[in-house]
C-alpha positions as CSV (number, residue, x, y, z in Angstrom):
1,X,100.2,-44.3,-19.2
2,X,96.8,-42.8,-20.0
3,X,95.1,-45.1,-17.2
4,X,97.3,-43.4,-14.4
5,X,96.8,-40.0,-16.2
6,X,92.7,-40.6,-15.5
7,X,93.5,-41.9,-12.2
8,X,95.5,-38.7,-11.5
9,X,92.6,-36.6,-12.8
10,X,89.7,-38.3,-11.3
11,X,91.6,-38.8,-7.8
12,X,92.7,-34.5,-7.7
13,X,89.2,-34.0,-8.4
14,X,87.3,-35.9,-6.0
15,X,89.7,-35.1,-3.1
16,X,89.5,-31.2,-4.1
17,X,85.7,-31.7,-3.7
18,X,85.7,-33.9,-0.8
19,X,88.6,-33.7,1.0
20,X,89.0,-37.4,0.8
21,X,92.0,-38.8,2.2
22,X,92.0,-41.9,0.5
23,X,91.6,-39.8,-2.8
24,X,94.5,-38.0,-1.8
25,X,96.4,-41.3,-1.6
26,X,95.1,-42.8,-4.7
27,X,96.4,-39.4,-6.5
28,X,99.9,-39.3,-5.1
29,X,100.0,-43.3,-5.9
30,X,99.0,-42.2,-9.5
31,X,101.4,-39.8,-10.0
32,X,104.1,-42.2,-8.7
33,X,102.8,-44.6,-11.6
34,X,102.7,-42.0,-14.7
35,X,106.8,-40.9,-13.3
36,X,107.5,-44.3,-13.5
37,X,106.4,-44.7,-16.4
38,X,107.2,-41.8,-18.3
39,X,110.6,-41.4,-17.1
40,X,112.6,-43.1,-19.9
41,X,111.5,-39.9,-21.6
42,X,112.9,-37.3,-19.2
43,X,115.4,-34.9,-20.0
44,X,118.4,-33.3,-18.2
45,X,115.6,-30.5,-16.8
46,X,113.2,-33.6,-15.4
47,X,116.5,-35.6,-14.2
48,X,117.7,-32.1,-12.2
49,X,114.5,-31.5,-10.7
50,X,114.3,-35.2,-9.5
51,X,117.5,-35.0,-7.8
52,X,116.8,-31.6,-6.0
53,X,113.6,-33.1,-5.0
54,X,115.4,-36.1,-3.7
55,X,118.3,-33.7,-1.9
56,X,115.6,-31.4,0.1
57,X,113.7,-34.4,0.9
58,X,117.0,-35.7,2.8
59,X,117.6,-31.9,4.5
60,X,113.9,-32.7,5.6
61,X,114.0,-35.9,6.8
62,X,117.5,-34.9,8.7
63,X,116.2,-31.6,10.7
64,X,112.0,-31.4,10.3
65,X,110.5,-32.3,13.9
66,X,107.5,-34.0,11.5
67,X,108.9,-35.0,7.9
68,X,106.4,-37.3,6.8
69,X,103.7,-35.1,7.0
70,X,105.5,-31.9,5.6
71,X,106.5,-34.9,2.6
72,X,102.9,-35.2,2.1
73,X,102.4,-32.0,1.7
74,X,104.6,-31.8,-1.2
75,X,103.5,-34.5,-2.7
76,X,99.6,-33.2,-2.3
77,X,101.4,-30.3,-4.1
78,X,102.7,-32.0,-6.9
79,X,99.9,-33.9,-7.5
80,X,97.5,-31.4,-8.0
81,X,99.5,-29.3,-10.2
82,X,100.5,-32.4,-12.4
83,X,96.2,-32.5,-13.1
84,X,96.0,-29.1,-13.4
85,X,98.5,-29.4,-16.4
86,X,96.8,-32.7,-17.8
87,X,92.9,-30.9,-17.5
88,X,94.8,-27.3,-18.7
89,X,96.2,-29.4,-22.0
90,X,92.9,-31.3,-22.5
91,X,91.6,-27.6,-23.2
92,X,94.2,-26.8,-25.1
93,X,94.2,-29.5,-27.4
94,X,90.4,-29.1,-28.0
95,X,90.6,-25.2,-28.8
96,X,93.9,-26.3,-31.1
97,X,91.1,-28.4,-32.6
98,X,88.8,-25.4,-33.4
99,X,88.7,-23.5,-36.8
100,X,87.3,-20.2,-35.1
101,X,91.1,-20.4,-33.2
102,X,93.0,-20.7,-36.3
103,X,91.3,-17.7,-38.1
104,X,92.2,-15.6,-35.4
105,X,95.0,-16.3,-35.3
106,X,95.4,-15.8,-38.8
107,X,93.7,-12.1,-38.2
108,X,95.8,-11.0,-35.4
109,X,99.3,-12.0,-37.1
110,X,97.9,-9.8,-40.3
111,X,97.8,-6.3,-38.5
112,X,99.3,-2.9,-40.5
113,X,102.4,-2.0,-38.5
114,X,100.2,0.4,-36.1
115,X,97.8,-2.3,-34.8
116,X,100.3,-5.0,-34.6
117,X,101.6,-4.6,-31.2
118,X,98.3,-4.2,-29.9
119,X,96.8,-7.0,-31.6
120,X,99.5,-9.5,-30.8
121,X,100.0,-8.5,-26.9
122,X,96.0,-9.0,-26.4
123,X,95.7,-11.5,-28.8
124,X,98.4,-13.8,-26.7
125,X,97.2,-12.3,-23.1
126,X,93.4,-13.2,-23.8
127,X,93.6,-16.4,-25.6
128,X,96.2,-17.9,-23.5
129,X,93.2,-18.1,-20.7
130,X,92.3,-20.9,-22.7
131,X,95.6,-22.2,-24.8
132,X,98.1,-21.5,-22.0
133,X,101.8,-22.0,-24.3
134,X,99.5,-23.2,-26.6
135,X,98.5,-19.4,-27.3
136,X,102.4,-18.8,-28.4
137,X,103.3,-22.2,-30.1
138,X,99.5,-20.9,-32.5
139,X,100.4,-17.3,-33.1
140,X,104.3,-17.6,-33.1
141,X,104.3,-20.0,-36.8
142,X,101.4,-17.7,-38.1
143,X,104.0,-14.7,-37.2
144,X,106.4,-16.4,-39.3
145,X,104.2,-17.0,-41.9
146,X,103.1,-13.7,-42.8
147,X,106.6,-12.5,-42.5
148,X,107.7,-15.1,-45.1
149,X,104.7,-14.4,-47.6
150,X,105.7,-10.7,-47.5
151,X,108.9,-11.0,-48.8
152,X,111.0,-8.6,-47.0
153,X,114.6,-7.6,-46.8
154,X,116.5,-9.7,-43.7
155,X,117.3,-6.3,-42.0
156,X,113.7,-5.1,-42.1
157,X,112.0,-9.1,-41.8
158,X,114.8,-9.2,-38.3
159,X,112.7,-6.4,-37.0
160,X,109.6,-7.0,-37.7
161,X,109.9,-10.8,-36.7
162,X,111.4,-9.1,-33.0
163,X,108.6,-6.8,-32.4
164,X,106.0,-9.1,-33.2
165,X,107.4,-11.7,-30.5
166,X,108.6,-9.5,-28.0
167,X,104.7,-8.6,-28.0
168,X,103.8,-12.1,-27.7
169,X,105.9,-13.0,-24.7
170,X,104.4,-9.4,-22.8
171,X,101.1,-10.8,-23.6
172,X,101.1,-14.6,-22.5
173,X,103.2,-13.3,-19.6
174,X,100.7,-10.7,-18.3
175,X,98.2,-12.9,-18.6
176,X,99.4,-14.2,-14.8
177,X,98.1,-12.0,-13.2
178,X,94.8,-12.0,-13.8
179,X,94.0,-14.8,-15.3
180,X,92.2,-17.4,-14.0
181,X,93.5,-20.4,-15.8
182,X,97.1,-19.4,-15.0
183,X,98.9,-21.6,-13.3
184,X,100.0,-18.7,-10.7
185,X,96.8,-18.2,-9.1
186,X,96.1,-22.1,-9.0
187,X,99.3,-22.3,-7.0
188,X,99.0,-19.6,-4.5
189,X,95.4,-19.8,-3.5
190,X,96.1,-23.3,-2.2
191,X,98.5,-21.7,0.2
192,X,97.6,-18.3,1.2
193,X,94.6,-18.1,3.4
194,X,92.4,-14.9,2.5
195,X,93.3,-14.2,-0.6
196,X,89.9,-12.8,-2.7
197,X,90.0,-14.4,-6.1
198,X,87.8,-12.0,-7.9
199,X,89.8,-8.8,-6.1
200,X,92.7,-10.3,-7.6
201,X,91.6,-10.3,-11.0
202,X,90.0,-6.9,-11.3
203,X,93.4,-5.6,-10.1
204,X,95.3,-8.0,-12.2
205,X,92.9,-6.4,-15.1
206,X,93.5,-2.9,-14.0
207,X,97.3,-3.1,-13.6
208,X,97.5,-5.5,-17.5
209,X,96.5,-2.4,-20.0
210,X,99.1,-0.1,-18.0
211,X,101.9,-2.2,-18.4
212,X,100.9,-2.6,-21.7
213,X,100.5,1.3,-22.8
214,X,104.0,0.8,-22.0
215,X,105.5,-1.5,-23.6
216,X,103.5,-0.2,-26.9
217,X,105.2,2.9,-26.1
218,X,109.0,1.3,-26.0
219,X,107.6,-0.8,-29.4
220,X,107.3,2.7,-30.9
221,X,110.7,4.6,-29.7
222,X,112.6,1.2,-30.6
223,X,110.7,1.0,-34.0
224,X,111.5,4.7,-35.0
225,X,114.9,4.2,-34.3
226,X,115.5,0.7,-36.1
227,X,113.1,1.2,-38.6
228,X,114.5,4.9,-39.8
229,X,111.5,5.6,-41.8
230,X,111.3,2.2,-43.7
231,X,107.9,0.8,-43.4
232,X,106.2,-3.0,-45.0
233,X,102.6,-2.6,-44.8
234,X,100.7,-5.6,-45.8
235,X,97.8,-6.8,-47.0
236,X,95.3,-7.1,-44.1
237,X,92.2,-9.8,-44.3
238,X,88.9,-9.0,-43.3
239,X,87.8,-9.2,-39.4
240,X,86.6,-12.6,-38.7
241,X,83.2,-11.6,-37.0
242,X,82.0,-15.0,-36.8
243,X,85.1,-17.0,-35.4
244,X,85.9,-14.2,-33.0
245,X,82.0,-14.1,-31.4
246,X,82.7,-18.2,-30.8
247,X,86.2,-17.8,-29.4
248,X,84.7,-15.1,-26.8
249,X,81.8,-17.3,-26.1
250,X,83.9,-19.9,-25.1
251,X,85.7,-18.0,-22.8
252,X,82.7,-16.5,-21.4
253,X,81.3,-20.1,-21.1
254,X,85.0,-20.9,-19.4
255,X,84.7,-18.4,-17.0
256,X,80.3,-19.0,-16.0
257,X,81.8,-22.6,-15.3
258,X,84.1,-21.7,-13.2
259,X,81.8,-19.5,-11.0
260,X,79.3,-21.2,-11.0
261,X,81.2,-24.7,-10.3
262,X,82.7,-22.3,-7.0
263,X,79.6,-20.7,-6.0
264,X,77.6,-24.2,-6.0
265,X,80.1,-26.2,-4.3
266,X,81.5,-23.6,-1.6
267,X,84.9,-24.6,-2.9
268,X,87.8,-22.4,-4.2
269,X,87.7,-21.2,-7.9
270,X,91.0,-23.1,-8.1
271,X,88.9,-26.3,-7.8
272,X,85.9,-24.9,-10.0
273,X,88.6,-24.4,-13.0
274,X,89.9,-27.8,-12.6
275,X,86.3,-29.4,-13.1
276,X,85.2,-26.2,-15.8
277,X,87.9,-27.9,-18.1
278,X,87.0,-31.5,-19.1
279,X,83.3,-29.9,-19.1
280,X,84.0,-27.3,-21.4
281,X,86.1,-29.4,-23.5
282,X,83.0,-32.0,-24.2
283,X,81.0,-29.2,-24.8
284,X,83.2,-27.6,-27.3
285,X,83.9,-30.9,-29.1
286,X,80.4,-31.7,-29.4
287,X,79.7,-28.2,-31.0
288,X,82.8,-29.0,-33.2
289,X,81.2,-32.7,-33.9
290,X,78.1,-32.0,-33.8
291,X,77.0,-35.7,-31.6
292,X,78.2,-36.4,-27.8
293,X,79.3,-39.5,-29.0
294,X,81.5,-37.7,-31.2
295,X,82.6,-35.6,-28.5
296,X,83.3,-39.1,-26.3
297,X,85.4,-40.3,-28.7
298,X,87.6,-36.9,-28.9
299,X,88.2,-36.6,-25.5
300,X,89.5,-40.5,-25.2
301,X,91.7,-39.4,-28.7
302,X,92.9,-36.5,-26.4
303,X,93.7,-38.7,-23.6
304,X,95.3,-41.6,-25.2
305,X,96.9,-40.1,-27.7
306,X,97.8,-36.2,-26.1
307,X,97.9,-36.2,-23.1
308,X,101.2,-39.0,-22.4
309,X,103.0,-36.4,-24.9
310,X,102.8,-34.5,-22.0
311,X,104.3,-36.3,-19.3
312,X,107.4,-34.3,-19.2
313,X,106.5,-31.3,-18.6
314,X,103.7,-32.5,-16.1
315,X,106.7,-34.5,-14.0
316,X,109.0,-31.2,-14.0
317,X,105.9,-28.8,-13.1
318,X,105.0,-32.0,-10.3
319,X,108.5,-31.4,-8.9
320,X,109.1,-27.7,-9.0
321,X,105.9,-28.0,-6.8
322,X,107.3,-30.5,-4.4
323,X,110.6,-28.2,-4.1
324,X,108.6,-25.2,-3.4
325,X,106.5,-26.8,-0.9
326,X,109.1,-28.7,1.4
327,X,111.7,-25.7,0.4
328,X,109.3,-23.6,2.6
329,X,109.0,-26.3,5.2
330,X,112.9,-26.1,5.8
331,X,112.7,-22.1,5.6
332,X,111.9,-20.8,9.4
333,X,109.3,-18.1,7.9
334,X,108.2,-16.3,10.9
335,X,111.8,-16.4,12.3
336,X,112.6,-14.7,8.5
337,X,109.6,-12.4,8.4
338,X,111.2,-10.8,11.8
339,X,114.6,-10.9,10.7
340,X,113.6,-9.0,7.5
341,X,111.7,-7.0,9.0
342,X,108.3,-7.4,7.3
343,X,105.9,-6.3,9.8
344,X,107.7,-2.7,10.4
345,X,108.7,-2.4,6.5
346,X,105.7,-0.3,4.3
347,X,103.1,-2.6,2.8
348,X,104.2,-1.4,-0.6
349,X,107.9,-1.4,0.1
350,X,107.3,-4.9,0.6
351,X,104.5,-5.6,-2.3
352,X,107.2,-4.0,-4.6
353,X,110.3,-5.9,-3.3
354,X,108.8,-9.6,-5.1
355,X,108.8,-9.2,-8.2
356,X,112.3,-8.4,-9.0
357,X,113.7,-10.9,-6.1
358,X,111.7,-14.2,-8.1
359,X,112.7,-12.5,-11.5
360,X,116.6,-12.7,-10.3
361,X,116.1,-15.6,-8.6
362,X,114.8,-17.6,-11.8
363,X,118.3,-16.5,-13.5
364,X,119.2,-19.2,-11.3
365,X,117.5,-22.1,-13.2
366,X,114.7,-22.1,-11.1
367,X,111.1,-22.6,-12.4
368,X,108.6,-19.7,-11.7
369,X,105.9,-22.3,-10.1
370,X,108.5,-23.2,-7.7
371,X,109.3,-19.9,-6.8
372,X,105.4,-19.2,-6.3
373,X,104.9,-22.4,-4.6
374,X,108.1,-21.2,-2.5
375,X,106.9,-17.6,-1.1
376,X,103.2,-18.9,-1.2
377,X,104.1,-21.9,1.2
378,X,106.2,-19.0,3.5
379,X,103.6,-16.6,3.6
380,X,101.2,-19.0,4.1
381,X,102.8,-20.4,7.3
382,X,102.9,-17.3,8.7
383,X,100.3,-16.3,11.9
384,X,100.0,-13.3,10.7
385,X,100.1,-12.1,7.0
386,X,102.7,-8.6,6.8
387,X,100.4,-6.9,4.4
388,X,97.2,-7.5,2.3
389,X,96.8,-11.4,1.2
390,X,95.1,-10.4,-2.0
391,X,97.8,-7.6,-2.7
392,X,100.4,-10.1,-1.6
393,X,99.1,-12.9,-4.1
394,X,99.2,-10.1,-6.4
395,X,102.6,-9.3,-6.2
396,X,104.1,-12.9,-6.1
397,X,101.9,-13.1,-9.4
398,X,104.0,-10.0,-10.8
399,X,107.5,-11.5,-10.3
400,X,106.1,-15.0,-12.1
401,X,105.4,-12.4,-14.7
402,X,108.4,-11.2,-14.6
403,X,110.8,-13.7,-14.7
404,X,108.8,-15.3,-18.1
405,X,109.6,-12.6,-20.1
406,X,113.2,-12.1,-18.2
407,X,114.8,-15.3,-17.7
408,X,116.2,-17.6,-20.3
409,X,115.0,-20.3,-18.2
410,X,111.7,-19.7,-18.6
411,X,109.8,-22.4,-20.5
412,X,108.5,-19.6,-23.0
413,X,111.1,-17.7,-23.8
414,X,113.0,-21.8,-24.2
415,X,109.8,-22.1,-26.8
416,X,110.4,-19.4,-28.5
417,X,114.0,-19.4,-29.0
418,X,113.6,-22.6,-30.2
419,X,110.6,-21.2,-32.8
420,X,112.9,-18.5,-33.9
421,X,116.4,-20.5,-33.8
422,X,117.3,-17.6,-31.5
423,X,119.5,-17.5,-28.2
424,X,117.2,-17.6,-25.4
425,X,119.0,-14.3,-23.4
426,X,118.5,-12.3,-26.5
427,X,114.6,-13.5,-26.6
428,X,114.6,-12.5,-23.0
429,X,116.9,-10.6,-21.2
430,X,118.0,-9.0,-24.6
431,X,115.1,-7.3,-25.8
432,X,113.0,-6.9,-22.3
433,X,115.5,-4.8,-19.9
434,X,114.2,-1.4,-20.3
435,X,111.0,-2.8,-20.4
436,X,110.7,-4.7,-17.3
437,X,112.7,-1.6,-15.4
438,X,109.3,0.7,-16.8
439,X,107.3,-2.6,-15.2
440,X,108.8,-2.7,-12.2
441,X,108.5,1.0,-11.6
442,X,104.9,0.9,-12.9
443,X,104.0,-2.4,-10.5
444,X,105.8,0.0,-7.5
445,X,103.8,3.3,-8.1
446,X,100.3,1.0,-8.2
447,X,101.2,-1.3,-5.2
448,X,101.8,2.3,-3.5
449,X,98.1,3.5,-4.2
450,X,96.6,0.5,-3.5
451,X,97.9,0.7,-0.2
452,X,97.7,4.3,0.1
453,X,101.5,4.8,0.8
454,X,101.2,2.6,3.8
């Protein structure tokens, strides 16, 4: 297994930077493998997946003028999102490695009832640029933790222990759409033609601290109400200067990687990030060891020993990619644009309409990657865009969003219902309604001045 993993990884990599058809081949043939391998393993999620895969294939084989290509396609598609996840998790398993991480951790999870919110939602929005679900399945035990060493009544514990997660899941699921380690971007910038990377995050930036004024402002109304005056202040511990200056280096480091990688190349940032992880992992593990052998022999631990764990996840992400792609091969996009009525629609009419159609349409059991692949394979297809590529990124990036802190499907809210032996649609659903109506309204009014009302 972790020989087909590297194959995966080094094949993705050198046909991202080439364009090497044989690459291409050697990656799809490696994917095949680590499947193959890895399948006694699957679940019911993995075994679904596989047989939708195998049911559009058919529908494509049966009515596409040129399957085999479109075929390829998908698998290209799957491919390179199973290596994203691998390089993403070699990252994450070296910061999960790092004491600086686990002390602030510890620090954000400590906050007086005032700061909490805060510290939480941009404690989980910043670090999952380098954790990813690793950011929640850190912060989420510390959460309990602290709520345990405090000692409180159930009633008032209850609350606490909600507030502090619902703040978790608006954090890591924010994080989409600006990050630039999210899977999101990754997904639509291989699709959409004209899309501005850097635009995207500096709106992505400018839209994240406005949703969440927001939802610190519902955490307040909801807290007055349930709270009734009780408060459990604790005991907070001293900032950890030190352990907080190296986890922002890093992420500094993370993103002059990723830049620069881009800028030296000519390729996409989606390709820098890709190459940015296994280099900032050896660095970070040689700071941590202090040798590069020492560093050598913790990235071959990761890979050996990590990285298989992973194989599930990789093969449903691998597929939800596949489905998206030949799902939009199947869909007559400029026949659907017209029918719609895209082109004669308001740009911000049109910007606003995503996010809640992939938020209800991942109540259906479908995976927010697929959903971007989806609309990023029929947009992409399309002559000519109906609005702003970067806006429209934008706003397929706001109903990923969406549906992570909406749907009980969603493999966070899955993670932390399981955490918190709670029912997934109460995580969700439950305890996000009024909160993703404000979003939705919010995401509205700024799609409508960034277009000007157009």
């Amino acid at each position: 297994m972790p020989v087909a993993i590297i194959v995966i990884l080094v094949a993705v990599l050198v046909e991202r930077f080439t364009g090497s058809l044989a690459a291409m081949i050697v990656a799809i043939a490696g994917m095949t493998a680590a499947m193959g391998i890895s399948a006694r393993g699957f679940g019911f999620r993995e075994w679904y997946l596989a047989a939708l895969s195998a049911a559009l294939t058919i529908a494509l084989l049966a009515t596409s003028e040129a399957p085999l290509a479109a075929v390829v396609r998908g698998l290209d598609q799957a491919a390179f999102l199973m290596a994203f996840i691998y390089l993403l998790t070699m990252l994450h398993q070296t910061a999960a490695s790092s004491p600086s991480v686990a002390a602030c951790g510890a620090y954000l999870t400590r906050q007086p009832p005032g700061r909490r919110y805060g510290a939480l939602f941009w404690g989980s929005n910043v670090m999952s640029v380098l954790f990813n679900l690793g950011a929640v399945s850190l912060l989420t035990p510390l959460v309990q933790r602290g709520l345990a060493e405090r000692k409180l009544e159930p009633a008032l514990k209850d609350i606490s222990e909600r507030r502090q997660i619902n703040a978790l899941l608006r954090g890591f699921a924010l994080n989409v759409i600006w990050s630039p380690t999210a899977l999101a971007p990754l997904a639509i910038l291989e699709l959409i033609d004209g899309v501005d990377r850097e635009r995207w995050t500096l709106l992505g930036l400018a839209l994240t601290p406005i949703l969440f004024f927001a939802g610190w402002a519902e955490d307040r109304i909801v807290a007055r109400r349930l709270l009734a005056g009780r408060t459990a202040a604790g005991t907070v511990p001293p900032f950890p200067g030190r352990a907080m200056a190296g986890f922002f280096a890093v992420v500094v480091w993370l993103f002059v990687l990723i830049w620069g990688i881009s800028a030296a190349t000519g390729e996409s940032i989606a390709a820098g990030l890709m190459l940015a992880c296994p280099i900032l992992a050896f660095g970070w593990l040689w700071a941590q060891r202090r040798s590069p052998g020492g560093a050598l022999t913790g990235l071959s631990e990761i890979a050996v020993e990590r990285l298989p764990g992973v194989a599930p996840v990789a093969a449903a992400l691998a597929f939800s990619g596949y489905m998206g792609r030949v799902a939009a091969e199947l869909a007559p996009a400029t026949a659907l644009a017209e029918g719609l009525g895209l082109y004669e629609t308001p740009d911000w009419i049109v910007l606003s309409a995503l996010p809640p159609v992939l938020a209800a349409m991942s109540f259906f059991g479908v995976s927010p990657i697929m959903l971007a692949v989806f609309f990023g394979s029929l947009f992409g297809a399309l002559e000519v865009l109906p609005t702003d590529a970067t806006l429209l990124a934008l706003a397929i990036s706001c109903g990923w969003t969406m549906a992570m802190f909406l749907s009980p499907f969603a493999t966070i809210v899955m993670l932390l219902a399981q955490q918190t032996e709670r029912r997934g649609i109460l995580v969700a659903m439950g305890r996000n309604w009024l909160y993703a109506l404000v979003c939705l309204f919010l995401m509205s009014a700024f799609f409508w001045a960034m277009t000007g009302g157009t």
